[in-house]
C-alpha positions as semicolon CSV with decimal commas, in nm:
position;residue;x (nm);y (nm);z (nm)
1;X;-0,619;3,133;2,357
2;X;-0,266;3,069;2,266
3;X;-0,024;3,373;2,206
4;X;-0,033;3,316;1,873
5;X;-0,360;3,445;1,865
6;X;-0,320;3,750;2,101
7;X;-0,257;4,103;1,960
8;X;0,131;4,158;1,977
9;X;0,269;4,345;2,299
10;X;0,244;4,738;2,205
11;X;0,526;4,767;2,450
12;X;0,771;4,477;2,378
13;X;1,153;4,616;2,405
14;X;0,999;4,944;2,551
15;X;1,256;5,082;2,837
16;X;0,952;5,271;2,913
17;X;0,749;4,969;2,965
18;X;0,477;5,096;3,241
19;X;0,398;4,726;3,339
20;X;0,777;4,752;3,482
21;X;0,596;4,919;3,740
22;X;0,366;4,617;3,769
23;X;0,640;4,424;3,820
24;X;0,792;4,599;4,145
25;X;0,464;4,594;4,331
26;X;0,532;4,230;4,383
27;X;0,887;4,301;4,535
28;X;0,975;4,269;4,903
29;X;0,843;4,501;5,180
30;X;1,081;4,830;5,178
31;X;1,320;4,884;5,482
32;X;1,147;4,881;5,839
33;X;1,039;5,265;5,927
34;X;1,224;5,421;6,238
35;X;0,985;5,490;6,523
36;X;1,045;5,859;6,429
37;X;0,932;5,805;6,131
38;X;0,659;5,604;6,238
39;X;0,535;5,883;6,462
40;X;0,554;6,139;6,178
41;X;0,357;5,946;5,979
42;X;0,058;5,849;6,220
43;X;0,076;6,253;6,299
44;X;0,005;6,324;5,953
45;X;-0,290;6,067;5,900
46;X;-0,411;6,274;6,211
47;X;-0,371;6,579;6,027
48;X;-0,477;6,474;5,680
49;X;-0,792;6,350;5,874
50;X;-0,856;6,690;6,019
51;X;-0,798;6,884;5,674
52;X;-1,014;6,729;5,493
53;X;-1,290;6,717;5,766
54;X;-1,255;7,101;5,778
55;X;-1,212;7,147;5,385
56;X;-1,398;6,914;5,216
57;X;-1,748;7,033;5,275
58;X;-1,589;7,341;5,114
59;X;-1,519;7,161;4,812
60;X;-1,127;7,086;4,825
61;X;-1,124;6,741;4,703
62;X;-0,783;6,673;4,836
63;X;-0,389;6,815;4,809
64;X;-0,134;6,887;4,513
65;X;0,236;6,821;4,587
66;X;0,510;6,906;4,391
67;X;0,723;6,636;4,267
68;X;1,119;6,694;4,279
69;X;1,113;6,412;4,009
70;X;0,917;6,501;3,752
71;X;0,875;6,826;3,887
72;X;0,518;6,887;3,854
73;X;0,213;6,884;4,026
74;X;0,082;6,532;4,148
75;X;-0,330;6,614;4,242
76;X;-0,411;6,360;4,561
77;X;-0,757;6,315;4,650
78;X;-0,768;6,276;5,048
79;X;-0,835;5,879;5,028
80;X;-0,563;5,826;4,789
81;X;-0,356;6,028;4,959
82;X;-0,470;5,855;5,319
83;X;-0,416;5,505;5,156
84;X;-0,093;5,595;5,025
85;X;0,036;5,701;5,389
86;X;-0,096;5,406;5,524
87;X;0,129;5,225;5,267
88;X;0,430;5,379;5,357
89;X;0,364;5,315;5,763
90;X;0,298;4,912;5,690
91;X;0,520;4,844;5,347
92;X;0,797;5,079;5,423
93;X;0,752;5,224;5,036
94;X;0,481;5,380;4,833
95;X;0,403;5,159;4,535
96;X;0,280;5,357;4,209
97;X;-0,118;5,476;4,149
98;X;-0,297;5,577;3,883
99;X;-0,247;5,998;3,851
100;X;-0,555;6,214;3,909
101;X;-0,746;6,196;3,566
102;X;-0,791;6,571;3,472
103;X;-0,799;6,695;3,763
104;X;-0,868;7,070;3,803
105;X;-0,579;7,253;4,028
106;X;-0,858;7,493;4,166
107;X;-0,969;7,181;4,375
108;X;-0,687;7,095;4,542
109;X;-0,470;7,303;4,810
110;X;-0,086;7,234;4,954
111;X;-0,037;7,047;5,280
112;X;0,131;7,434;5,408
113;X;-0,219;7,577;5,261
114;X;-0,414;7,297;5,501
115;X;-0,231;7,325;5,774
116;X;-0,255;7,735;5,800
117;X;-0,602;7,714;5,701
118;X;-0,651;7,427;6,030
119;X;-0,442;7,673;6,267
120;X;-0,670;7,988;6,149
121;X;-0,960;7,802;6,277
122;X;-0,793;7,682;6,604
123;X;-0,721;8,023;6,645
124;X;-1,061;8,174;6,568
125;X;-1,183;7,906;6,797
126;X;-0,997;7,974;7,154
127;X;-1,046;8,364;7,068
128;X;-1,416;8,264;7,144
């Protein structure tokens, strides 16, 4: 097919082009993490492993986070938001995913929610 004969680009001389985003993803690796940084983010896979072991049989299907950009809610289910953290550790960066599609806020809980809710049952646990 020649590009004569494809349909015309619905976002030719779009600033808001979303395949800009496409582009970037083939960039260079982001800056080298600290070993700080490295440890905070291995501690949190730990974490986020533990959450949704203890809340996903209870039907949380992951956790919301509150953008300072756009400020509003961005819904992660637990692999994205695993897979995303794994990103970050190797890449340095976080490229761009495809947003929760309708996802209802009554099925996801903050990290703060997860980790009070994971030190409730610690302490239920040693009170045994």
């Amino acid at each position: 097919m020649t590009n004569e004969e494809l349909p015309p680009d619905p976002f030719a001389d779009d600033p808001h082009d979303p395949a800009k985003d496409l582009d970037e993803m083939h960039e260079e690796p982001g800056e080298p993490i600290s070993e700080s940084e490295r440890a905070e983010l291995l501690a949190d896979l730990a974490d986020l492993a533990f959450y949704q072991k203890l809340l996903e049989p209870r039907g949380v299907r992951g956790i919301v986070v509150d953008c300072s950009d756009c400020e509003e809610p961005h819904f992660h289910d637990w692999d994205l938001l695993r897979a995303s953290l794994e990103q970050l550790l190797g890449d340095g960066r976080m490229r761009p995913h495809e947003p929760a599609f309708a996802p209802n806020p009554m099925d996801y809980v903050s990290w703060e929610y997860c980790r009070g809710f994971a030190d409730g049952i610690r302490a239920n646990e040693t009170a045994h």
